[in-house]
C-alpha positions in Angstrom: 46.8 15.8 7.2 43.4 14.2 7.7 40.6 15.3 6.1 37.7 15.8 8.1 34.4 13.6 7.0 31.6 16.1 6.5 29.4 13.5 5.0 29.2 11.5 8.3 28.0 15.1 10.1 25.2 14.7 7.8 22.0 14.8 9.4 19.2 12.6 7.2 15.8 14.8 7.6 13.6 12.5 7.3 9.7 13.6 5.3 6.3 11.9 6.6 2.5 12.5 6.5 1.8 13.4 10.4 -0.7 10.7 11.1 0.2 8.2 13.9 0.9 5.5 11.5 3.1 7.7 9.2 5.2 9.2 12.1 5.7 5.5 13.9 6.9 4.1 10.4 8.9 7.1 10.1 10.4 6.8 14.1 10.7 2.9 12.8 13.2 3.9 10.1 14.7 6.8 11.9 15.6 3.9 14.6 17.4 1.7 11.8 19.3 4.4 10.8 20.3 5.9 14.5 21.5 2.0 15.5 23.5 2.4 12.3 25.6 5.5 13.7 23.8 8.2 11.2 22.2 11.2 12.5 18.2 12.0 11.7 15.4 14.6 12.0 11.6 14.2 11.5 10.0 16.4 9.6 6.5 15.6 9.1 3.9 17.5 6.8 -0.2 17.1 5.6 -0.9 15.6 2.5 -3.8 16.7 0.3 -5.1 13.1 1.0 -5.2 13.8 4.8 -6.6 17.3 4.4 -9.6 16.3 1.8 -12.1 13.8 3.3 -15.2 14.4 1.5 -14.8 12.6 -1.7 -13.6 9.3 -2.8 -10.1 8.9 -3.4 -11.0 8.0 -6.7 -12.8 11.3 -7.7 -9.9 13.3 -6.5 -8.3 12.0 -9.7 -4.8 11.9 -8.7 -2.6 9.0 -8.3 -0.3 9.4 -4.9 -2.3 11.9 -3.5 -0.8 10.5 -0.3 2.4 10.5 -1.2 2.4 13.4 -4.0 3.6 16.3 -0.9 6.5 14.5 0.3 8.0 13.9 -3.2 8.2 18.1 -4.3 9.6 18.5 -0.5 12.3 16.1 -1.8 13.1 17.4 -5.1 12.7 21.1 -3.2 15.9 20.2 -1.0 13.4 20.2 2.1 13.7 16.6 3.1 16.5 13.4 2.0 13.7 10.5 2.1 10.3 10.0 2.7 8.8 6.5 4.2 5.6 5.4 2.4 3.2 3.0 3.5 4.3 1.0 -0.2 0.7 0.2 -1.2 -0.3 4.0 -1.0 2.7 4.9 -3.3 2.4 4.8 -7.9 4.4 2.1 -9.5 6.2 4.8 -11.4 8.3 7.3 -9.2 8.8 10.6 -9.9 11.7 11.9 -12.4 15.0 11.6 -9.8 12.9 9.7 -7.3 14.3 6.1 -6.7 13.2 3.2 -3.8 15.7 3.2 -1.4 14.5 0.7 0.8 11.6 -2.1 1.2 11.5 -3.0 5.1 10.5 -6.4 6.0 7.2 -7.3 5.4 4.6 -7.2 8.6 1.0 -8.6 8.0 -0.5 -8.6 4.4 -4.0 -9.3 5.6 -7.2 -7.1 5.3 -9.2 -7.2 8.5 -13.1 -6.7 9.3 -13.2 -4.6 12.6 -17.0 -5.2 13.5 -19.5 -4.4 15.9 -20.3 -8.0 17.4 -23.0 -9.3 15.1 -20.5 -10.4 12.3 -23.7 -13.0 10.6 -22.6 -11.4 7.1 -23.7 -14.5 5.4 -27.1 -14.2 6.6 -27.6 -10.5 7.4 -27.7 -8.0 4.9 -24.9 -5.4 6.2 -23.1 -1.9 5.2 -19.7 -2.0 5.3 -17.5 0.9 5.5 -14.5 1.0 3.4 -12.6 3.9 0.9 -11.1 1.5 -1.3 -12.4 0.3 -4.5 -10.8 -3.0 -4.3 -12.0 -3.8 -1.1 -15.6 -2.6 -2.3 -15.7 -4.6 -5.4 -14.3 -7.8 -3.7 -17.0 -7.7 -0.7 -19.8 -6.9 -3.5 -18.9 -10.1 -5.1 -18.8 -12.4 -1.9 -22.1 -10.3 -0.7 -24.1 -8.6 -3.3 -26.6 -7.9 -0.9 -24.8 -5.7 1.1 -24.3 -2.3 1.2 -20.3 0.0 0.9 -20.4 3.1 2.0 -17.2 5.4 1.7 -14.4 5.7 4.5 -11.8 8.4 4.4 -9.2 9.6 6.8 -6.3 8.2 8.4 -6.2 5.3 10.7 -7.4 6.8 13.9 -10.3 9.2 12.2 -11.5 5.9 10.3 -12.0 4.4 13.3 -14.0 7.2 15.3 -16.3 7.0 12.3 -16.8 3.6 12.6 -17.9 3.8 16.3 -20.1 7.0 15.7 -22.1 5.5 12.3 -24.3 2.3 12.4 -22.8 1.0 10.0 -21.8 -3.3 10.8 -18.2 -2.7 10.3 -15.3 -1.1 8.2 -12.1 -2.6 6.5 -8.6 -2.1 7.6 -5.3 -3.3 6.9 -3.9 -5.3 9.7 -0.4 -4.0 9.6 -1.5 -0.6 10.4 -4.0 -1.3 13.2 -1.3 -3.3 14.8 1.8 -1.0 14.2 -0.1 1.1 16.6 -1.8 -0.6 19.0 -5.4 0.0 17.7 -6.5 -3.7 16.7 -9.6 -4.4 18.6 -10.9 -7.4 20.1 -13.8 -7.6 17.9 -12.3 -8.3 14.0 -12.5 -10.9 11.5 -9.0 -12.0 9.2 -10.2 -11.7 5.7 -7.9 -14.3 3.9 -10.2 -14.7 0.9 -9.4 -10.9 0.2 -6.8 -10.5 -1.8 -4.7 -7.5 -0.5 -3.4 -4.6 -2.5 0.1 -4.8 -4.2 2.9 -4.3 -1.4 -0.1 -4.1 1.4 2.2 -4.7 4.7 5.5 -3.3 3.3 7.5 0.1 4.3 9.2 2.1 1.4 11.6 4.6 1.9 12.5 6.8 -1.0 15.4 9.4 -2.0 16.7 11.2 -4.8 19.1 9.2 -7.3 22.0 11.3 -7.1 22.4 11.3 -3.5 24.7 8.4 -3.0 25.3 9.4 0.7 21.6 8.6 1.7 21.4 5.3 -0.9 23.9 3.6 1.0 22.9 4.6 4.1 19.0 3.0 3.0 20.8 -0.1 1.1 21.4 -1.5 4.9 17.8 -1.6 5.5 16.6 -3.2 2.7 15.1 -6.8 2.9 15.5 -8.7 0.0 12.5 -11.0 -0.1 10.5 -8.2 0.5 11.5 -5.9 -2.4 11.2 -9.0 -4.4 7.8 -9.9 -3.9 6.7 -6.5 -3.9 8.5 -5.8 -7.1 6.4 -8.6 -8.6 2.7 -7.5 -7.3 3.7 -3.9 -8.9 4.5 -5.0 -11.9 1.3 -6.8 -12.3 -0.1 -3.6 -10.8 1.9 -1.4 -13.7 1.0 -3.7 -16.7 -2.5 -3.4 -15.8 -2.7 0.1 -15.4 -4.6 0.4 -12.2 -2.7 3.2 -10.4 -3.7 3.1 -6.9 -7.2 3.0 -7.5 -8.9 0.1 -9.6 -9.6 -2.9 -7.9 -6.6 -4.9 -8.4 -4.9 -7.2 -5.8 -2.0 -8.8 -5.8 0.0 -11.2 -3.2 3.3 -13.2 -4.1 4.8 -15.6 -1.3 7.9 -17.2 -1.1 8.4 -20.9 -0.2 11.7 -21.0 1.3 12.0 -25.2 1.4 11.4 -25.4 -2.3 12.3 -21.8 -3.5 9.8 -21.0 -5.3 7.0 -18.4 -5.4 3.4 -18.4 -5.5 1.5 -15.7 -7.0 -2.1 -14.7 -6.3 -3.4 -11.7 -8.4 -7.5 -10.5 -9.0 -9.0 -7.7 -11.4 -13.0 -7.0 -10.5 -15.4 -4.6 -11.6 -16.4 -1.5 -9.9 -19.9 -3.8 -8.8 -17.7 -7.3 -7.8 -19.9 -9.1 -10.3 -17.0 -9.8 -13.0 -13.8 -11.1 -11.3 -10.5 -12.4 -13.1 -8.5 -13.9 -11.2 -5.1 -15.9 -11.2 -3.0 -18.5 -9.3 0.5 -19.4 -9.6 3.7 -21.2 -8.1 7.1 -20.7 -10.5 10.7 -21.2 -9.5 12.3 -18.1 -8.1 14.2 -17.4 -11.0 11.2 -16.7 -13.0 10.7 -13.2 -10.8 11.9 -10.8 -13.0 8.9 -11.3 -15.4 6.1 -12.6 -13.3 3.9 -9.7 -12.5 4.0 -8.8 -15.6 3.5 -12.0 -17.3 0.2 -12.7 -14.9 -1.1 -9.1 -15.9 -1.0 -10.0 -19.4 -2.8 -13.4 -18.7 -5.5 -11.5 -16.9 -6.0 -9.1 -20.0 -6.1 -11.7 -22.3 -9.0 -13.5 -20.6 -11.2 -10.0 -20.5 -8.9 -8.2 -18.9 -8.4 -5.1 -21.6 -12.0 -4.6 -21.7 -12.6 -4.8 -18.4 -10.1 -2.0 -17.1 -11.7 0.1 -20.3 -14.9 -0.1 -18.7 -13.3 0.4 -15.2 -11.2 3.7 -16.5 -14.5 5.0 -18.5 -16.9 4.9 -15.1 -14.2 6.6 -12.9 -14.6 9.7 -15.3 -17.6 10.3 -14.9 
């Protein structure tokens, strides 16, 4: 007698924030897993990072905010994964949370969308952004110019920018292009180093469900995960949570397999910056982030995240 395969009845309901960029990556990975023969659902939900927009991410005081919603609607039974933006989500998972996938890795870059005057060299400016890395690393390239705060998912971010007078906002380029909303009028900001896993999809489960593991172990890219891994480690080591202004960028070099590793710690204000630049072999990748981390705190590093942690609590 054969015995009927329940398992491959299962449908994988799959959790997202209900912006347009959560729900495409969501409809991305829901794709993956149809072409693979397994059955999905969407089920998409507000996070308390969507629903408060008056205050600084910062102030709010929680790490994941973003991402916190999604993860008790997994361990509640009410979803199998959730797919993450990977820069929005903490180095350390929640108890019987596991990655079950890093997607291949679209643009890393932070982009300047502007207003057609982009003379920042020569034009004192206010720039809009919400994060405190990008803040503190366009303080130190212009001290003179003025950051104000920017909250709100792609699409609201950029309807502020048109209806405030302000020169121009930050983005990251991934999600402007995964939905079509990269104007004409931006600037590539390669001498910002972007946030740890900026570009990269993650798609979590819970660890005992083998079923769902093996069905996100088939879209998993390697290179990816390993890069990534690396830029949260040196994240992790240095404490930052999702908030200090730490960046982080490994790339591999396929002709001579190695890796190069680019990682920055600045103060709130952009005037202190440590910074650090590296190429190793690839088999040096289990240790790398956190071997730059401890680099950076040796050169000023431990007081400067002290001072960092003290002026966020106030």
């Amino acid at each position: 007698m054969v015995k009927f395969n329940k398992m491959a009845e299962k449908t994988i309901r799959i959790g997202t924030r209900d912006s347009e960029l959560a729900l495409w990556q969501a409809h991305t990975v829901e794709k993956k897993l149809n072409d693979l023969g397994y059955k999905t659902s969407i089920v998409a939900v507000k996070s308390q990072g969507d629903i408060i927009l008056d205050k600084p991410l910062y102030e709010l005081g929680i790490t994941g905010i973003f991402t916190k919603t999604l993860d008790i609607a997994m361990i509640n039974g009410d979803i199998d994964i959730a797919v993450h933006s990977m820069k929005d989500v903490p180095t350390a998972l929640p108890k019987g949370i596991v990655q079950g996938a890093v997607l291949p890795r679209a643009n890393v870059l932070d982009i300047l969308v502007h207003k057609g005057n982009p003379d920042f060299d020569n034009k004192p400016s206010t720039i809009a952004t919400g994060s405190l890395r990008r803040q503190a690393q366009w303080f130190n390239k212009y001290p003179n110019h003025t950051v104000v705060d920017l909250r709100g998912n792609v699409n609201t971010r950029m309807q502020k920018l048109q209806d405030n007078d302000w020169d121009g906002a930050v983005f990251a380029a991934a999600g402007l292009e995964r939905i079509n909303l990269k104007p004409e009028n931006y600037i590539n900001l390669d001498w910002m180093i972007p946030a740890p896993a900026q570009g990269a999809m993650l798609v979590v489960a819970m660890e005992n469900d083998n079923y769902i593991l093996d069905a996100l172990s088939q879209l998993n890219d390697i290179e990816t995960e390993i890069c990534t891994y690396i830029e949260r480690q040196f994240l992790r080591t240095l404490e930052g949570g999702c908030t200090a202004p730490i960046g982080a960028l490994v790339t591999y070099n396929e002709d001579e397999d190695t890796l190069h590793f680019q990682g920055v710690l600045l103060s709130i204000d952009g005037k202190q910056k440590l910074e650090i630049n590296k190429t190793v072999d690839i088999s040096e990748w289990k240790k790398l982030g956190f071997h730059s981390a401890q680099e950076i705190l040796n050169n000023g590093g431990t007081e400067l995240m002290q001072k960092i942690k003290e002026s966020l609590k106030k």
